[in-house]
N, C-alpha and C positions, 0 to 999 in steps of 0.2 A: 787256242790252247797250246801251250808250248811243250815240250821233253819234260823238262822239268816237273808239270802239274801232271802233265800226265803220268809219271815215273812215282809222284807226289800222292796221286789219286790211286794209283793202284797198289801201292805199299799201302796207305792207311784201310784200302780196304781188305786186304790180307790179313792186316794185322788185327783186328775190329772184327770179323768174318762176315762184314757186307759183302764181299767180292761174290757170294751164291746167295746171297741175299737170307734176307728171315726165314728162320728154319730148316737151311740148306746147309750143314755141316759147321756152323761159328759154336763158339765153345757152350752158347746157351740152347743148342739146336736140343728139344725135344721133340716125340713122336705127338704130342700133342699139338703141336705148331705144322703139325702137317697142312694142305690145304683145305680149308671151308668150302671153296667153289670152285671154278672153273674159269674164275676172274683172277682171283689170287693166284692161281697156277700158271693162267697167260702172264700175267706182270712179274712173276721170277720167271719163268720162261723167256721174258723178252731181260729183265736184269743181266739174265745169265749169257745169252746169243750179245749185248752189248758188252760184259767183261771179258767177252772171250774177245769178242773183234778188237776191243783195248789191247789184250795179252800178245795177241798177231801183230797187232801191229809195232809194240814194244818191240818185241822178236825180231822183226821184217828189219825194223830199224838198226837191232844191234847188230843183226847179220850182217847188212851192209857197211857197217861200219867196220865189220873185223872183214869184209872181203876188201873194202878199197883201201884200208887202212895197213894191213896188215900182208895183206896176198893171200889170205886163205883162198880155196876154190870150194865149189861147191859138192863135187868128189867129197872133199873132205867135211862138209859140215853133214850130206849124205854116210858117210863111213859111221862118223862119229853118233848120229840118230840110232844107225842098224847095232852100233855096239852097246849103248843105252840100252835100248828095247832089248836087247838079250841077254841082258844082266841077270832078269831070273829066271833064263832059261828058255823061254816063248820069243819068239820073233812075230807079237802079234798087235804092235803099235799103240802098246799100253807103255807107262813109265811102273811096273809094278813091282817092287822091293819083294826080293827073295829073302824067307827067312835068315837071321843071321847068327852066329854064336855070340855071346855076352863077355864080351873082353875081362871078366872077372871071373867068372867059374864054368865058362864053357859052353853051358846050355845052349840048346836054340832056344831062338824069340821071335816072337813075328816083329818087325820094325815099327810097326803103329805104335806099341806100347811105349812109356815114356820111360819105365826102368825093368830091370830083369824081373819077373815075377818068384826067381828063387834065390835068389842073392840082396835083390833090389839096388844094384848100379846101374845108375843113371845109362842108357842107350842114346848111344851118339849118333844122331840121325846127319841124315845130306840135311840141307838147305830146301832141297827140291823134293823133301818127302810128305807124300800127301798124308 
């Protein structure tokens, strides 16, 4: 399997929300869809330890290509982690979005929501917001 499908396979299932499989956060994820058994729970359990090794190894890939490509060093992709993680505040190896104010009237909002809950403008999210 080349960059390509692999790059291929993990976009569609992001966008789709197979990437956690049935049940596990895709737009149609109800509390009803929880697991029946203990069979079900091992098969997204092993979905899930297999999109992640996919996601690593994306990563592993791109890194290397901006270190031999570019000179980055690993200080810096290092730096750049520690300053991530303390975005909202915790240095505790979460990517977790610090509330944010509403570029239209001020308010805080938590980042999950899709628009302000008092104005209702649209929240401009990262790319990378879970």
């Amino acid at each position: 399997m080349g960059l390509d499908d692999m790059l291929g396979d993990f976009s569609d299932d992001m966008t789709d929300g197979t990437m956690m499989g049935p049940g596990f956060g895709g737009a149609n994820s109800r509390s009803s869809s929880q697991p029946q058994n203990l069979g079900q729970a091992h098969s997204r359990i092993t979905h899930l330890e297999t999109a992640l090794a996919k996601t690593l190894t994306i990563c592993e890939a791109l890194w290397e290509i901006m270190r031999d490509e570019n000179g980055y060093t690993d200080a810096m992709i290092q730096a750049k982690v520690r300053q991530i993680d303390n975005r909202d505040g915790k240095q505790d190896g979460r990517n977790k979005s610090a509330p944010i104010k509403c570029s239209n009237c001020g308010r805080t909002i938590a980042p999950r929501h899709q628009a302000c809950m008092y104005c209702g403008n649209p929240n401009e999210k990262s790319l990378f917001s879970m």
